[in-house]
N, CA, C and O of each residue as an XYZ file, in Angstrom:
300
protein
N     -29.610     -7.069    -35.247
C     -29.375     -6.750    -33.851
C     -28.579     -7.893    -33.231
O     -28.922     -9.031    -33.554
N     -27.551     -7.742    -32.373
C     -26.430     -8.077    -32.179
C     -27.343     -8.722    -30.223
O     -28.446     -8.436    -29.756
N     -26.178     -9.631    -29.638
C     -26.432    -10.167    -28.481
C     -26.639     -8.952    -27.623
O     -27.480     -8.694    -26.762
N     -25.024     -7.891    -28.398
C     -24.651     -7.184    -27.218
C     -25.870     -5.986    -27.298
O     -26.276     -5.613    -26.198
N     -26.470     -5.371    -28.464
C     -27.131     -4.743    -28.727
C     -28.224     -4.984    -27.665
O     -28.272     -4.094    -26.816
N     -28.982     -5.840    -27.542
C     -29.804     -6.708    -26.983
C     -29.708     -6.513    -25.606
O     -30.672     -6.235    -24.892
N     -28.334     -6.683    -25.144
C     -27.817     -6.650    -23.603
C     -28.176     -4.844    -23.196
O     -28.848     -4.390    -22.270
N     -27.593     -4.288    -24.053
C     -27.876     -3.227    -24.048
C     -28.941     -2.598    -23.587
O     -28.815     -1.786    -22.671
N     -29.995     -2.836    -24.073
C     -31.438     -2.275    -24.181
C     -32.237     -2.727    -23.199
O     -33.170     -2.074    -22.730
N     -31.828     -4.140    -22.758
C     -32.237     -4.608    -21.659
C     -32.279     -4.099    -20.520
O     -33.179     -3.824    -19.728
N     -30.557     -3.955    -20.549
C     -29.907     -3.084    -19.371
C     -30.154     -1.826    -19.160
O     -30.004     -1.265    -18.075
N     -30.736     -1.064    -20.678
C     -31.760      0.424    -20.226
C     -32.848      0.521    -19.614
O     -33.083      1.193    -18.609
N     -33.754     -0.354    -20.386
C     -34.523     -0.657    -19.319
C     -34.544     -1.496    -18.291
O     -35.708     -1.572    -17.896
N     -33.666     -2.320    -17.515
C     -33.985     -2.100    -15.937
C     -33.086     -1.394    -15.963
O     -32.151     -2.194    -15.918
N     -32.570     -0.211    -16.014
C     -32.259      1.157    -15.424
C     -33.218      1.632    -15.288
O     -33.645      1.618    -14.134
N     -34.000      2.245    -16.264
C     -35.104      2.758    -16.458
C     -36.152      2.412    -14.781
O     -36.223      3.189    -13.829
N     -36.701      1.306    -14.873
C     -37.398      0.848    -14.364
C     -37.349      0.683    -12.972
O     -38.282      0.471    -12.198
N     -35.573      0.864    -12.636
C     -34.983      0.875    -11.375
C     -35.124      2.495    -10.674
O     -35.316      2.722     -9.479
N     -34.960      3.585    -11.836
C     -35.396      4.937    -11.273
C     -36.565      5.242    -11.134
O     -36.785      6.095    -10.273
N     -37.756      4.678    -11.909
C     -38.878      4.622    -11.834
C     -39.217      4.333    -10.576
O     -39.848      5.149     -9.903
N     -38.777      2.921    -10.008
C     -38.517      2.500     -8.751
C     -38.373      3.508     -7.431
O     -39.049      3.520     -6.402
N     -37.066      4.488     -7.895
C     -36.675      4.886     -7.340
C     -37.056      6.821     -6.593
O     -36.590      7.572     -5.736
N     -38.426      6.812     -7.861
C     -38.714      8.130     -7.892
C     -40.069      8.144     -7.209
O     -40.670      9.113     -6.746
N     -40.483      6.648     -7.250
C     -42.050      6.508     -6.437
C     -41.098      6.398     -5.404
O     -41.949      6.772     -4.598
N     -40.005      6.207     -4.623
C     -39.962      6.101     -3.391
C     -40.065      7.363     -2.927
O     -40.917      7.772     -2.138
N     -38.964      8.133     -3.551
C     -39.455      9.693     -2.895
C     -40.513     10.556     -3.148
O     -40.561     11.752     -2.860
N     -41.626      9.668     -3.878
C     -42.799     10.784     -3.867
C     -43.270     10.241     -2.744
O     -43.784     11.061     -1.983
N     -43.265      8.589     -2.212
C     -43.800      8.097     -1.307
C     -43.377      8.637      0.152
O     -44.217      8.870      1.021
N     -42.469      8.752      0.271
C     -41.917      9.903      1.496
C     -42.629     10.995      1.699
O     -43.322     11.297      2.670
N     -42.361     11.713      0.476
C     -43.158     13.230      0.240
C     -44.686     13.302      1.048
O     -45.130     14.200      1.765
N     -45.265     12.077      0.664
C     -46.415     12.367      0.902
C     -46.494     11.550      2.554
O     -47.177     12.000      3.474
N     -46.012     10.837      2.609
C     -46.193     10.198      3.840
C     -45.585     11.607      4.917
O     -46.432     11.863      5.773
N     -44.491     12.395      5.000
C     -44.482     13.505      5.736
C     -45.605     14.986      5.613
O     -45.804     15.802      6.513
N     -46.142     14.989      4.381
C     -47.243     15.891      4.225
C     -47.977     15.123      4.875
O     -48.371     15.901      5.744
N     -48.406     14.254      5.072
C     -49.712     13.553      6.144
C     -49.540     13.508      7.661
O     -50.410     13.088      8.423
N     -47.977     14.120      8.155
C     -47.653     14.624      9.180
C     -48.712     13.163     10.294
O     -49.667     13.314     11.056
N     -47.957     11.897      9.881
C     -48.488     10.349     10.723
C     -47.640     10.378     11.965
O     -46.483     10.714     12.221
N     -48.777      9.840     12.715
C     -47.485      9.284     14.031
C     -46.234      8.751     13.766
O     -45.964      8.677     12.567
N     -45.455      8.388     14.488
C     -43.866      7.661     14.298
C     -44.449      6.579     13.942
O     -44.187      6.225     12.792
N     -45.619      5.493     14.919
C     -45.775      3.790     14.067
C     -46.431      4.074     13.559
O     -47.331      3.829     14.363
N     -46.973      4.509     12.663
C     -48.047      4.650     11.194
C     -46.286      5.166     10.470
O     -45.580      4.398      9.816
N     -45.962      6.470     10.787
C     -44.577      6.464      9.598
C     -43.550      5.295      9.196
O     -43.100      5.078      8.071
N     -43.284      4.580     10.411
C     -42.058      3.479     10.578
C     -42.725      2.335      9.364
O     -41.953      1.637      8.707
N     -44.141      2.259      9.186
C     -44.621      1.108      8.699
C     -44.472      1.306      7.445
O     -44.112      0.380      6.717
N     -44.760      2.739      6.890
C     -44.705      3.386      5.522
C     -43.290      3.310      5.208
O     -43.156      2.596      4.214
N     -42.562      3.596      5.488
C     -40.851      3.539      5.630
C     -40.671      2.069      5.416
O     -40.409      1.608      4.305
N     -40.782      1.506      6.243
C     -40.162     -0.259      5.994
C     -40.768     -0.634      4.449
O     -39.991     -1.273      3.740
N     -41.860     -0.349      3.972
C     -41.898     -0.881      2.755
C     -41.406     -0.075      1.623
O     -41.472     -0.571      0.498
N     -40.890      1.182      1.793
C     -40.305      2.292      1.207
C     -38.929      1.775      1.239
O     -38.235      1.769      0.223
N     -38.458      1.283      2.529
C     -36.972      0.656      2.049
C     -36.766     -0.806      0.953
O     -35.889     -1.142      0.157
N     -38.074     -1.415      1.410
C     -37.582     -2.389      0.716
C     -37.739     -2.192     -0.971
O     -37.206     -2.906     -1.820
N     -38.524     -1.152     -1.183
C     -38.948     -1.224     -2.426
C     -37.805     -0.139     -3.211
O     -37.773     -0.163     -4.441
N     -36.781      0.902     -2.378
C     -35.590      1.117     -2.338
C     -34.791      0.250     -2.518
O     -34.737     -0.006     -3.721
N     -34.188     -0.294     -1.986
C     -33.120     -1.537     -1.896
C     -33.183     -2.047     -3.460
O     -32.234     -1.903     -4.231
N     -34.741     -2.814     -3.910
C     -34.462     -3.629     -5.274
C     -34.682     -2.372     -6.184
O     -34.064     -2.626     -7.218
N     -35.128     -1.431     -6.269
C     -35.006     -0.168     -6.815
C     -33.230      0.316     -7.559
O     -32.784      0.447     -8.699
N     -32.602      0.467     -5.972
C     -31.210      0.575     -6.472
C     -30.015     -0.548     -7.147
O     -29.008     -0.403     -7.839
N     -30.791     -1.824     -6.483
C     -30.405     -2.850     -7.086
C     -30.412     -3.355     -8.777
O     -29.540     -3.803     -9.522
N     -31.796     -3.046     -8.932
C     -32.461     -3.172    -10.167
C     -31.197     -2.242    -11.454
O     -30.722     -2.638    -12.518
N     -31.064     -1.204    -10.858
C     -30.565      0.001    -11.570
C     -29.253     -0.259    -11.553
O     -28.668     -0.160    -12.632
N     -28.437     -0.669    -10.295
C     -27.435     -1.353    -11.010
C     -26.760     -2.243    -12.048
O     -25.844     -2.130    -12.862
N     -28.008     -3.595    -11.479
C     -27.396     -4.250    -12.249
C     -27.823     -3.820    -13.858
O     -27.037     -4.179    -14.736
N     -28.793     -3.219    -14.175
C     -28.927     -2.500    -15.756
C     -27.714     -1.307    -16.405
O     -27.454     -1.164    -17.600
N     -26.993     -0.414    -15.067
C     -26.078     -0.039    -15.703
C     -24.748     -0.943    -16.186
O     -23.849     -0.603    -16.955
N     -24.980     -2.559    -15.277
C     -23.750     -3.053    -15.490
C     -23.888     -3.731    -16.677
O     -22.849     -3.971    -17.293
N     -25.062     -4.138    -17.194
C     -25.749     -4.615    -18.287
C     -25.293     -3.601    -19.758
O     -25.078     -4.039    -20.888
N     -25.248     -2.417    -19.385
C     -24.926     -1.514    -20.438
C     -23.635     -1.420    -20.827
O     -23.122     -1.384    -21.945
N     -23.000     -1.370    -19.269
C     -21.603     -1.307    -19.651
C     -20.469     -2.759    -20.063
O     -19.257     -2.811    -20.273
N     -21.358     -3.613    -20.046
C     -20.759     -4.690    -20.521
C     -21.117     -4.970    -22.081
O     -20.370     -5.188    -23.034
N     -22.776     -4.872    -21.978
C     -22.672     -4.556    -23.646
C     -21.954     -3.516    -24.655
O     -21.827     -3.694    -25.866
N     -21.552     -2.500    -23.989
C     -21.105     -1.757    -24.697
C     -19.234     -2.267    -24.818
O     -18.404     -2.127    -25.717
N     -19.182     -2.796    -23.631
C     -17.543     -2.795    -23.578
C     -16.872     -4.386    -24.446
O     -15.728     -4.575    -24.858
N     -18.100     -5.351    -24.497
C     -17.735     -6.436    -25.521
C     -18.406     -6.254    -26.778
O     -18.019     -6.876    -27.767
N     -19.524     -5.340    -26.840
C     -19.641     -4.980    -28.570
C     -19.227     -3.885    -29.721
O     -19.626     -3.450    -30.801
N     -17.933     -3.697    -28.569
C     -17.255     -2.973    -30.010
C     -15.985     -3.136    -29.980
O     -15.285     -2.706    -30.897
């Protein structure tokens, strides 16, 4: 197994881990509007829903860029 190989797999998983991220956010929505909350009980659920969004999509970037660099210097 090769550096880039390595880079690779890495970079799948935090992809992986970044949609994972990214799929509890919208169940976390889901359910926070089925609980039909006031606006400040929702706003509070939301602010940590963004932030955990933000490194979510972040995360997932930088793993696709991880892929595509391993792939584009190991062959």
């Amino acid at each position: 197994m090769t550096i880039f190989d390595l880079l690779i797999w890495c970079g799948a998983a935090l992809t992986l881990a970044g949609l994972s991220g990214i799929f509890w956010c919208i169940w976390t929505v889901q359910r926070a509007r089925r609980a039909r909350l006031d606006e400040a009980a929702f706003r509070v659920r939301m602010q940590r829903v963004v932030t955990v969004n933000m490194a979510a999509l972040v995360a997932s970037v930088l793993g696709l860029m991880a892929v595509v660099i391993g792939i584009m210097l190991g062959s």
